[in-house]
Structure formats: C-alpha cells, structure tokens
MITISE-422555 format. One record per atom (N, C-alpha, C, O): x negated, y negated, z negated. Coordinates in steps of 0.001 Angstrom, whole numbers, padded with zeros to 6 digits, always signed. Example, Ala and Ser with C-alpha at 12.3 -4.5 7.8 and 13.67 -1.06 7.14 Angstrom:
MITISE-422555
-013190+005690-007800/-012300+004500-007800/-013200+003300-007800/-014236+003319-008465/-012850+002250-007080/-013670+001060-007140/-012900-000030-007870/-013409-001138-008039/
***
This chain:
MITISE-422555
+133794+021921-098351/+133737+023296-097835/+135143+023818-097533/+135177+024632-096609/+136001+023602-097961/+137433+024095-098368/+137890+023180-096631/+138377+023838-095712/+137655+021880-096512/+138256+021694-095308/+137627+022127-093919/+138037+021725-092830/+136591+022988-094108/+135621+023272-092643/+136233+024955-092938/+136055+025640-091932/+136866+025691-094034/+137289+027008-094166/+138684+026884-093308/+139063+027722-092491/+139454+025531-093696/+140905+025290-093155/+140731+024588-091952/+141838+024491-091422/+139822+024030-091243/+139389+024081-089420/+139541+025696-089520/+140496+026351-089101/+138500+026133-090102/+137765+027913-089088/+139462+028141-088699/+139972+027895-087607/+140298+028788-090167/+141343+029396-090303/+142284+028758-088775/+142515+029211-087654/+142554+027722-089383/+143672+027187-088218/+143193+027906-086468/+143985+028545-085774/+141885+027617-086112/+141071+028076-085047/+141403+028901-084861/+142324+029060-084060/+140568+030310-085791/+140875+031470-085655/+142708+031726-085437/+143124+031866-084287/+143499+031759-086387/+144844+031922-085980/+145303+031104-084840/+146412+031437-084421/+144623+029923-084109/+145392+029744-082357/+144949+030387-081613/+145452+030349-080491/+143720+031351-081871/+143017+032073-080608/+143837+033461-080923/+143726+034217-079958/+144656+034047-082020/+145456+035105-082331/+146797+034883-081914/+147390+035717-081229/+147432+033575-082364/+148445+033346-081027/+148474+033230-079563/+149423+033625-078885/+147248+032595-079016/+147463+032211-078334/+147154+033998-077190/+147511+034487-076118/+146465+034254-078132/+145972+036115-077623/+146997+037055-077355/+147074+037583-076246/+147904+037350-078395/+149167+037514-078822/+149936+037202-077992/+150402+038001-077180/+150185+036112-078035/+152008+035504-077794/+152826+036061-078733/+153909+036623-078569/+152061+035802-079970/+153631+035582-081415/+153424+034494-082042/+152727+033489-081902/+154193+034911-082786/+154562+033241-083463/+153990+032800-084684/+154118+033435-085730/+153253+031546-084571/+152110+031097-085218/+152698+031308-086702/+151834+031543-087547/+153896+031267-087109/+154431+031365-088447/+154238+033491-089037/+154321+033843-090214/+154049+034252-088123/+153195+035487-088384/+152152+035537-088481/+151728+036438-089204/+151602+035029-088117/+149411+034897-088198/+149640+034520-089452/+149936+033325-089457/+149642+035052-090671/+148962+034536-091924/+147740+035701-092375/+147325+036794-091989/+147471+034699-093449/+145881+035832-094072/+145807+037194-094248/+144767+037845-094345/+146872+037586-094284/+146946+038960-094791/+147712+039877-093807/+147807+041099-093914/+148279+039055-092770/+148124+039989-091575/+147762+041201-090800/+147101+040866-089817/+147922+042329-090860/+147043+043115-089974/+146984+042744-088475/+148056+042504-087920/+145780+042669-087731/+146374+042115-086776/+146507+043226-085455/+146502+042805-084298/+146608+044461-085725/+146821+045987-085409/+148659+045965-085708/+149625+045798-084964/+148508+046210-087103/+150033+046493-087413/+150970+045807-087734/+152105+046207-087991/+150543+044614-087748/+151755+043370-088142/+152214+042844-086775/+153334+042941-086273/+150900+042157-086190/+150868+041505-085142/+150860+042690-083519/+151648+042481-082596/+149980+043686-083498/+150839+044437-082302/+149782+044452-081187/+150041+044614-079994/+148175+044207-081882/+147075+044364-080959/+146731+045786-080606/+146649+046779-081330/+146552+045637-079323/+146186+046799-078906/+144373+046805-079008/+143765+045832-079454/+143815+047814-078613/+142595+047979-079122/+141889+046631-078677/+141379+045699-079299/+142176+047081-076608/+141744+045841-075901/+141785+044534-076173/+140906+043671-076170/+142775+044510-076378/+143456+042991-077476/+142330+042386-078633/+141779+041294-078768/+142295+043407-079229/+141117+043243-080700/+139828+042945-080020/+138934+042402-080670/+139657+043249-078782/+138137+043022-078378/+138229+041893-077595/+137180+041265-077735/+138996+041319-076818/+140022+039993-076483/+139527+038729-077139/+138909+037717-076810/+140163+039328-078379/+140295+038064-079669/+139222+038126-080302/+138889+037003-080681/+138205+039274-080729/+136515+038796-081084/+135677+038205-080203/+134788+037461-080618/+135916+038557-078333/+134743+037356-077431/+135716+035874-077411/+135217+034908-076834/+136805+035753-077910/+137004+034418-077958/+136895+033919-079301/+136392+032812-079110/+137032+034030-080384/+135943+033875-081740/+134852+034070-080968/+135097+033314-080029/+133635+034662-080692/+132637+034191-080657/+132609+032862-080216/+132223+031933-080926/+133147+032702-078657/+132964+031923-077758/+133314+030607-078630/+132336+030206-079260/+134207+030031-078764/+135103+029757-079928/+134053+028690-080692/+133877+027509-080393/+133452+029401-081692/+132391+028866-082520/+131119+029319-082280/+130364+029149-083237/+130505+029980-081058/+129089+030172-080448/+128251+031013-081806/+127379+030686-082611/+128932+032061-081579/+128869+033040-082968/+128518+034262-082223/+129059+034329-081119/+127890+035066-082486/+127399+036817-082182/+128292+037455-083264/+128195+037198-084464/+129244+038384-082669/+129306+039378-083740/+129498+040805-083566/+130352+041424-082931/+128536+041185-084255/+128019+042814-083903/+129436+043672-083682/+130512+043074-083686/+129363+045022-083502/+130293+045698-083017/+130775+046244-085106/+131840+045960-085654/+130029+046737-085524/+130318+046899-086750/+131490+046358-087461/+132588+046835-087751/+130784+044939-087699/+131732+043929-088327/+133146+043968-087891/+134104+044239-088616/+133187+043603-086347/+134579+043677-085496/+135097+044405-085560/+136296+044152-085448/+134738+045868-085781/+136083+047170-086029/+136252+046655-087451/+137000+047543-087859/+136054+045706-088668/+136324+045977-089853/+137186+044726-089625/+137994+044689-090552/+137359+043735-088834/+138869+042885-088497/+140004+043237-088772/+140877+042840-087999/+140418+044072-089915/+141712+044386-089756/+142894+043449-090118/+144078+043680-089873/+142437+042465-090680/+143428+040956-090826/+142892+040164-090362/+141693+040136-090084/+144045+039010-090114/+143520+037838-090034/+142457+036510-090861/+142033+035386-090590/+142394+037503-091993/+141907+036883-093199/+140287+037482-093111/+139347+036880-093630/+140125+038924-092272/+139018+039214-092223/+138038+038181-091116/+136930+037673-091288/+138731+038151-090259/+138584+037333-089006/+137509+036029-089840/+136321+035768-090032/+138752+035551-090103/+138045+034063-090924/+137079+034063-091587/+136134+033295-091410/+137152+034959-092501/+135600+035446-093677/+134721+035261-092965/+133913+034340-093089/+134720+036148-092044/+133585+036466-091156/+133090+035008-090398/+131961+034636-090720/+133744+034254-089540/+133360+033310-089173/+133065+032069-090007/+132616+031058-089466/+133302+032128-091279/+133466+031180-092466/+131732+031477-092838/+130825+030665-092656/+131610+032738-093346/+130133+033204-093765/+128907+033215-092710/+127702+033263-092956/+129586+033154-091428/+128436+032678-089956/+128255+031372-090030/+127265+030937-089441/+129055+030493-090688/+128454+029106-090745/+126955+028330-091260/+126507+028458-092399/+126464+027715-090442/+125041+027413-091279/+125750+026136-092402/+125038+025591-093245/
***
C-alpha cells in the first residue's frame, strides 16, 4: 500500500509542477498550494481536472475547495483508490 501512496504522491506533485512551473523540491506534503506555491484560483481548478484525468477519478466540487495542500491532494486520490 505504502508504494501505490508513493506512485499517487510523486503523480500528484508532477501535475503541481508541471501546473506551476516551480520547483519540484517546493511541492512537499505540507505545502499550501494557494500560499506556498502561488495558485491562483484558476490554477486550483487546472490542477483538480488534471488529477482527475490523471487517475480517471470524479471529484466533487466540495472536496476540491478543501485542497489546500499538497498532502490534501494525495489523501484524496489515495482514498479514491479501489
């Protein structure tokens, strides 16, 4: 389980760089990815249809405003796993 959490993670943080354009050594877990990293709203909605797309995941509008790290990000797609 621990190595399909450290796929999601790695995933999730290249679709935040690669969203971004910062530097993969800032994407850590505890990240905000608002106030650390420098997303704009649009941005945040950016980086949840590519997580979905990503891992062929739905995620409600709810959940996605509660993304406020990068660590939330992952949870979330970690606990969508069958």
């Amino acid at each position: 389980m621990e190595d399909v959490r450290t796929e999601i993670a790695e995933r999730v943080k290249n679709i935040i760089v690669g969203q971004l354009a910062v530097e993969k050594s800032k994407v850590v877990d505890d990240a905000s990815i608002v106030d650390d990293l420098g997303a704009d709203s649009l941005e945040v909605v950016q980086i949840v249809m590519l997580i979905e797309d990503e891992f062929g995941i739905t995620i409600p509008d709810a959940p996605a405003e509660e993304f406020l790290t990068v660590q939330d990000a992952i949870d979330f797609v970690v606990a969508s796993q069958p």
